[in-house]
N, C-alpha and C positions, 0 to 999 in steps of 0.2 A: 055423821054416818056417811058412808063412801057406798058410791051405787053398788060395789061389790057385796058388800054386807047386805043389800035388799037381795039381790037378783044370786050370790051363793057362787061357789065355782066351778067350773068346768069340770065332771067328774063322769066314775060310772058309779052309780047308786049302790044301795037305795039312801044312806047317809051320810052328809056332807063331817058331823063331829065322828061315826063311828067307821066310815068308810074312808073320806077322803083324805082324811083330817091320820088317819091310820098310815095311807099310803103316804102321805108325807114323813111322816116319823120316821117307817121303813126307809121312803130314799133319801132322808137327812140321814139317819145312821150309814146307809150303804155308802152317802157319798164322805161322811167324817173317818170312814174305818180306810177307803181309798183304793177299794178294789170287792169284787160282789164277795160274801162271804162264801165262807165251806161247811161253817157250822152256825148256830144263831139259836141261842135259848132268850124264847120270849112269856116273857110275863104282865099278864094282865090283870088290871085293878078295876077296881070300880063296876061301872057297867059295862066297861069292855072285856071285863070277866063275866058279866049276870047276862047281858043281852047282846053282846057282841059277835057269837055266830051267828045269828039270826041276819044282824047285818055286814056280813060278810068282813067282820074286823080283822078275824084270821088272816083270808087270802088276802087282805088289802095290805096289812102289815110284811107278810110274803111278799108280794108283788115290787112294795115300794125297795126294798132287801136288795132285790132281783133289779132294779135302776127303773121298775116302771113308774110311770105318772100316774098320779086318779083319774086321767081322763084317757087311760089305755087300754081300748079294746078287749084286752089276754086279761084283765086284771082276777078276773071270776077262775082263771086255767092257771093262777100262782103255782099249786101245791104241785101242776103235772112239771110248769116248768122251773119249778125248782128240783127237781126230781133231775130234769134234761141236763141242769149245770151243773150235778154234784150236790148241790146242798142240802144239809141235811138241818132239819130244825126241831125245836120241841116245843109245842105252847099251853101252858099252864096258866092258873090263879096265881094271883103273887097278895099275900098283906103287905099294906104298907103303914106306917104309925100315921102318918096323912097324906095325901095326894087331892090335885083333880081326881073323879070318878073315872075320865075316860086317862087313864094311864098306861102307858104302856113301859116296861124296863126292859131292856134287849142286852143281851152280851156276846158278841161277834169276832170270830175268828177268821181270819183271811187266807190266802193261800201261802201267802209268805209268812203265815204265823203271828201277823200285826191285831192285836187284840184291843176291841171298844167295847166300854159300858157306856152304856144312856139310859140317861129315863127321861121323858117326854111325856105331853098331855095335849091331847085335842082338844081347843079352844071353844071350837065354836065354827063354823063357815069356815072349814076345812083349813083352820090356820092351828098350827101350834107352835106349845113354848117349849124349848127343850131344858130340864130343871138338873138335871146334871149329867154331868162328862166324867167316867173315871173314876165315880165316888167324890168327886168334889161341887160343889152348886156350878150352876149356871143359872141365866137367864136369858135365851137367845129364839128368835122364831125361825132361824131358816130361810129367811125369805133375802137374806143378805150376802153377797160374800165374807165368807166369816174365818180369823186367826184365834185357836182354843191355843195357847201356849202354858204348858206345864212349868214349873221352875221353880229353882230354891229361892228365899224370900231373901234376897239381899241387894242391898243397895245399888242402884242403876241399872239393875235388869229389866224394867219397865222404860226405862231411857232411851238405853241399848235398841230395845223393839221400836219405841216408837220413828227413833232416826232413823233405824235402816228403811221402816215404810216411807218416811219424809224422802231421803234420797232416792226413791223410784216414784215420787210422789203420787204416792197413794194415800185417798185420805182418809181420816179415821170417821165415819159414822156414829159411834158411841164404841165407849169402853168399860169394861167391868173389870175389879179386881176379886179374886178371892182368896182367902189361907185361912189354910190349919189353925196356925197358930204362926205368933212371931217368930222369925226368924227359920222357920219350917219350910211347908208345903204350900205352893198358892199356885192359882191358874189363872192366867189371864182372857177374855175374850175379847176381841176388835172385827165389830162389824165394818167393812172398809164400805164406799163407795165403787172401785173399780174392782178388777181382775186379779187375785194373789197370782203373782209367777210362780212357776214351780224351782227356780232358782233362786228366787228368797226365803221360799219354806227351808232349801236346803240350808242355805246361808244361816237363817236363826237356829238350828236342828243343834248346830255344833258351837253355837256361842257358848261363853261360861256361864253355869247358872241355870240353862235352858237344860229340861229331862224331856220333852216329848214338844212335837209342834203337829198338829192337826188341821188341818184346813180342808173348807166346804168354798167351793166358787159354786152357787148358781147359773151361771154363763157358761158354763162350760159342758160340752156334752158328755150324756150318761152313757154308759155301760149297761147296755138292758137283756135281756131274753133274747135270745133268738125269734125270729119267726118260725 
């Protein structure tokens, strides 16, 4: 156990899984979609359906949308400043055939019309796993700089990615593969240790093979609310 996990994180309350653990989803999706949304239908399972307003899961999930942290001041004033930048959202109950309790599924339109699914689940001490991208699985926490690459399932396209990271030598963290089926639909994820440039996302964007590249850096500053 990591003294983090005693002492919890850095947040505005009142709940590190229904509050914090929220705004992180929100700014994992804000920062995968690659620009703050315009529109955002979000759905809630679990107890972030049953007891989630109470602890403010609504505006946390807002907030995070909007590029804020859990431990930003505005967080409780989402709904006013999502209002300020245009966005418009709807948040409902969602079923799911299983999930974490605290789940949250968001669908995100951008201003340039770039569109994200996710669905996410707050862990616990404000960390979460995000369980799919796009309708296809994942398994990822956010806390990485992370490459989600869409692609058709054919041979040396997992090759392809990983040289071009090796020649900027960047290195891989952990990797996950996923598909449809053979010879289909698969997404790859590559948590790296450093910085993705945003001239390698373009570079992979247009290889053969490659349908969508998404990338999350952590290290790099948000986009948030105005003051």
């Amino acid at each position: 156990m990591r003294l983090f996990d005693v002492l919890g994180p850095v947040m505005i309350g009142p709940s590190s899984s229904h509050t914090a653990g929220a705004a992180k989803i929100g700014y994992t999706a804000q920062k995968l979609l690659g620009d703050l949304p315009v529109e955002a239908d979000i759905g809630l399972y679990g107890s972030f359906a049953t007891t989630g307003k109470g602890h403010g899961t609504d505006r946390a999930l807002v907030a995070g949308l909007l590029g804020l942290r859990p431990d930003d001041p505005r967080l409780p004033d989402s709904f006013a400043l999502a209002q300020q930048q245009g966005m418009k959202f709807r948040i409902h109950p969602v079923e799911l055939r299983s999930g974490h309790p605290n789940t949250a599924v968001l669908t995100l339109k951008s201003r340039t019309g770039r569109v994200l699914s996710m669905k996410a689940a707050s862990v616990g001490g404000g960390r979460i796993r995000v369980t799919e991208i796009d309708g296809v699985p994942a398994d990822f926490g956010g806390d990485s700089n992370t490459l989600i690459i869409h692609n058709e399932d054919t041979p040396g396209c997992i090759a392809e990615v990983t040289a071009s990271l090796a020649m900027r030598r960047i290195n891989i963290a952990s990797m996950q593969v996923f598909r449809a089926g053979t010879g289909s639909y698969a997404v790859m994820v590559l948590e790296c240790d450093s910085h993705i440039p945003h001239p390698l996302v373009q570079q992979l964007a247009v290889m053969p093979g490659i349908l969508k590249v998404t990338c999350l850096n952590v290290d790099e500053p948000e986009e948030s609310a105005e003051e």
